[in-house]
C-alpha positions in Angstrom: -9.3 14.3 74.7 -12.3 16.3 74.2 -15.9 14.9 73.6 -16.1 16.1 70.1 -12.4 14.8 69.4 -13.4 11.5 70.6 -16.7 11.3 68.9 -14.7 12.0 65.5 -12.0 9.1 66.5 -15.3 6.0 67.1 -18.1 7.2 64.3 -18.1 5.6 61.3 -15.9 2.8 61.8 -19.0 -0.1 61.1 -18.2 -0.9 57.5 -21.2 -3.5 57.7 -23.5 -0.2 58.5 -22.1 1.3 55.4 -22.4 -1.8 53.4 -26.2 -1.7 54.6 -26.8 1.5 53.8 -25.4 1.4 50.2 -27.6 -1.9 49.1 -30.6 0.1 50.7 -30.1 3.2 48.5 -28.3 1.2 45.3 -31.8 -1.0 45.9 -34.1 2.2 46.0 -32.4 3.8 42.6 -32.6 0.5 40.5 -36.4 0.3 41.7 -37.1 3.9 40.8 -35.3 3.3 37.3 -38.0 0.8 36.5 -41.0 2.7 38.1 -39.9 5.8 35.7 -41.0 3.4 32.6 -44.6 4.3 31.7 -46.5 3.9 28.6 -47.3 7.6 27.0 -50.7 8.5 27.6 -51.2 9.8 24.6 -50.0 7.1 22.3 -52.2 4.4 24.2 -55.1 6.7 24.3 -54.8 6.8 19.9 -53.7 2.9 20.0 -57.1 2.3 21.9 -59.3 4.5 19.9 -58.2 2.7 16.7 -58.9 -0.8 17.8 -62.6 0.5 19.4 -63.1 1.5 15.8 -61.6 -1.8 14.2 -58.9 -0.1 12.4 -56.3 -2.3 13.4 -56.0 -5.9 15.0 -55.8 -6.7 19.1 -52.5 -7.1 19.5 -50.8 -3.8 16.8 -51.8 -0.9 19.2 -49.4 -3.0 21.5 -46.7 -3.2 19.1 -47.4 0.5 18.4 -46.8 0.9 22.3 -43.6 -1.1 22.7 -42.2 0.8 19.7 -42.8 4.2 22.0 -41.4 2.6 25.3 -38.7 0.7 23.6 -35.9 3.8 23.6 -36.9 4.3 27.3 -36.7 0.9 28.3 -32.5 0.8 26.9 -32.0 3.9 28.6 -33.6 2.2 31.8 -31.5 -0.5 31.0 -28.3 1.4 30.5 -28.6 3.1 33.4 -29.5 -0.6 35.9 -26.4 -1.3 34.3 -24.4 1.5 35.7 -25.6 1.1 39.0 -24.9 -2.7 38.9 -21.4 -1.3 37.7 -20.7 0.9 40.8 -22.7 -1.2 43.6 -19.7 -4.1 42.9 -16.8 -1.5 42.8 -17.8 -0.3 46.2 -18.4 -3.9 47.2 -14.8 -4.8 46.3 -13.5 -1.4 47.7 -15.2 -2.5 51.4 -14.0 -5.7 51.0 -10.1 -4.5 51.1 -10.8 -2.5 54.5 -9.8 -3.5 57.5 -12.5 -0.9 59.3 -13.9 2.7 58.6 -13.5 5.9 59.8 -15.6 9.2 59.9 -13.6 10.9 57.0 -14.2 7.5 54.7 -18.3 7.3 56.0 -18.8 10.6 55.1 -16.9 10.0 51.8 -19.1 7.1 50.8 -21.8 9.1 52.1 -20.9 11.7 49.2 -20.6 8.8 46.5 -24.7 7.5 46.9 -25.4 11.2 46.5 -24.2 10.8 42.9 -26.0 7.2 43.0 -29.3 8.6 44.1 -29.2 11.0 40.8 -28.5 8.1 38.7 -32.5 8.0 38.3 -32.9 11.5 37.3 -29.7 11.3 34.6 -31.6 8.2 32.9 -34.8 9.5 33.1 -33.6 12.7 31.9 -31.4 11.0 28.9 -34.8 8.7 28.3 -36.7 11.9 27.7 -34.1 13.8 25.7 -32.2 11.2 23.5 -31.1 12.9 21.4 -29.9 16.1 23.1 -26.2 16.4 24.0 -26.4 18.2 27.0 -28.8 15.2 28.5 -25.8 12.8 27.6 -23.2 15.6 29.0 -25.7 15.6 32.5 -25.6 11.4 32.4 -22.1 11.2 31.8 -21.2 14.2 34.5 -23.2 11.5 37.5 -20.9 9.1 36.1 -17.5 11.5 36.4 -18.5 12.7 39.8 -18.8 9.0 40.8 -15.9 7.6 39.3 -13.8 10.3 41.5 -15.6 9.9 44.4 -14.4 6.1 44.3 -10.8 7.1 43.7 -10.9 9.7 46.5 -12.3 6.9 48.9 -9.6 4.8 47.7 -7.2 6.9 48.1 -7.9 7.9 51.8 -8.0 4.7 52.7 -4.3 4.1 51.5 -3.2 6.9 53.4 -5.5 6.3 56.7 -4.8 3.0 57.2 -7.8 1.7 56.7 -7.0 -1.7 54.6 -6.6 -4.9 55.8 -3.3 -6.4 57.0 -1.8 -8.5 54.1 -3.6 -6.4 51.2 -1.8 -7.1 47.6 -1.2 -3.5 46.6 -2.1 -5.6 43.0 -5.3 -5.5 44.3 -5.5 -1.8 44.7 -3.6 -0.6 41.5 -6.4 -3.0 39.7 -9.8 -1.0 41.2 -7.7 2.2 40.6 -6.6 1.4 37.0 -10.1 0.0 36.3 -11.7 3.4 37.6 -9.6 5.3 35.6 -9.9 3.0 32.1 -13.9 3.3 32.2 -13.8 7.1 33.0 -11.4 7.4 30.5 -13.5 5.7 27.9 -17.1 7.3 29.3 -15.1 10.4 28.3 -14.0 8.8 25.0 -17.6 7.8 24.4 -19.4 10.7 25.5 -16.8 12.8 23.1 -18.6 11.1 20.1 -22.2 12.8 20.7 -20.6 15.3 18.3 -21.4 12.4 15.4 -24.8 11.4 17.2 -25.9 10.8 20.9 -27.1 7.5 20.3 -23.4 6.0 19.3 -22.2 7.9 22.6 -25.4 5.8 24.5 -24.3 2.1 22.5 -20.6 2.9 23.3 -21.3 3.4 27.2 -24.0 0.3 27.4 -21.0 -1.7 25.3 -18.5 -0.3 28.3 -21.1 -1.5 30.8 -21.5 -5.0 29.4 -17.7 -5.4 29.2 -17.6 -4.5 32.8 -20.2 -7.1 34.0 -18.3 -9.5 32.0 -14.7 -8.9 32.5 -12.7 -11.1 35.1 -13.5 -9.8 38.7 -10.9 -7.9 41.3 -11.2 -10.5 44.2 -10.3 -9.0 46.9 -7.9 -10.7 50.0 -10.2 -10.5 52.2 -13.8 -10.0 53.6 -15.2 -7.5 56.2 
């Protein structure tokens, strides 16, 4: 067996290394999401102006503020969701696998690519609101990530990579749940022809449902 042939066989088998490195870069978007939130420079330097001249009470350049920020800060919190959304379908995807390989690390590696853009598709969406193609870009991160899942499920099936004793109920469910959410993203993101912000409700609805809804529990634990 060659050195590069055996290399390929041992890297990429420690599933807690991948686990590690997906909470470190799942941790790193959600922060950035937040840090994106500012208040506009130009509407506080107006709110400040007009309570220096006594225009208006201490606390209504705030309101004035909060008005401004408040689209942002649901598009901030539509896209926390998201990642909350993905972080626990990896985490239940890991925790069918008996070990990793190369081909899965570098497959995983390929889904927090799409995770790392999840900032720039909300703070992209935050700025542009209203503009279809800023949905079309959110919901594309969301597409490219949904299949990246399924492909990592998928190899894994065929690899050999599960744990002994799986339920193959336990796979169909994260498959069948991947597909149901893309399918209504889709669904959702369809309706921007009406107005962008019923496409944005529609997905955050989609997002609450999934937080909510009974959890895949997996057989067992790496």
């Amino acid at each position: 067996m060659s050195q590069g042939t055996h290399y390929h066989r041992i890297a990429g088998q420690s599933l807690g290394r991948l686990a590690a490195l997906s909470d470190g870069i799942f941790a790193v978007a959600m922060t950035l999401l937040v840090l994106d939130l500012k208040v506009p420079a130009e509407q506080a330097l107006h709110a400040r102006f007009l309570w220096a001249d006594g225009a208006v009470g201490a606390e209504r350049p705030v309101w004035h503020l909060l008005g401004h920020v408040g689209p942002q800060l649901l598009i901030c919190f539509l896209g926390f969701l998201t990642l909350g959304m993905f972080w626990v379908g990896q985490q239940a995807q890991l925790g069918l696998l008996e070990r990793g390989d190369r081909n899965l690390a570098w497959i995983h590696v390929l889904f927090l690519f799409g995770v790392s853009l999840v900032p720039f598709a909300t703070a992209l969406l935050a700025a542009f609101t209203a503009s279809r193609l800023a949905l079309l870009v959110y919901w594309t991160d969301l597409l490219f990530l949904g299949v990246v899942q399924l492909a990592g499920l998928r190899y894994a099936e065929r690899a050999g990579l599960l744990r002994d004793g799986t339920a193959p109920a336990d796979v169909s469910a994260i498959r069948r749940r991947i597909a149901v959410v893309q399918g209504l993203y889709a669904l959702s993101v369809v309706l921007c022809v009406v107005d962008t912000y019923v496409s944005i409700a529609l997905i955050i609805l989609l997002q609450f449902n999934s937080a909510i809804s009974p959890p895949i529990r997996p057989l067992n634990r790496f």
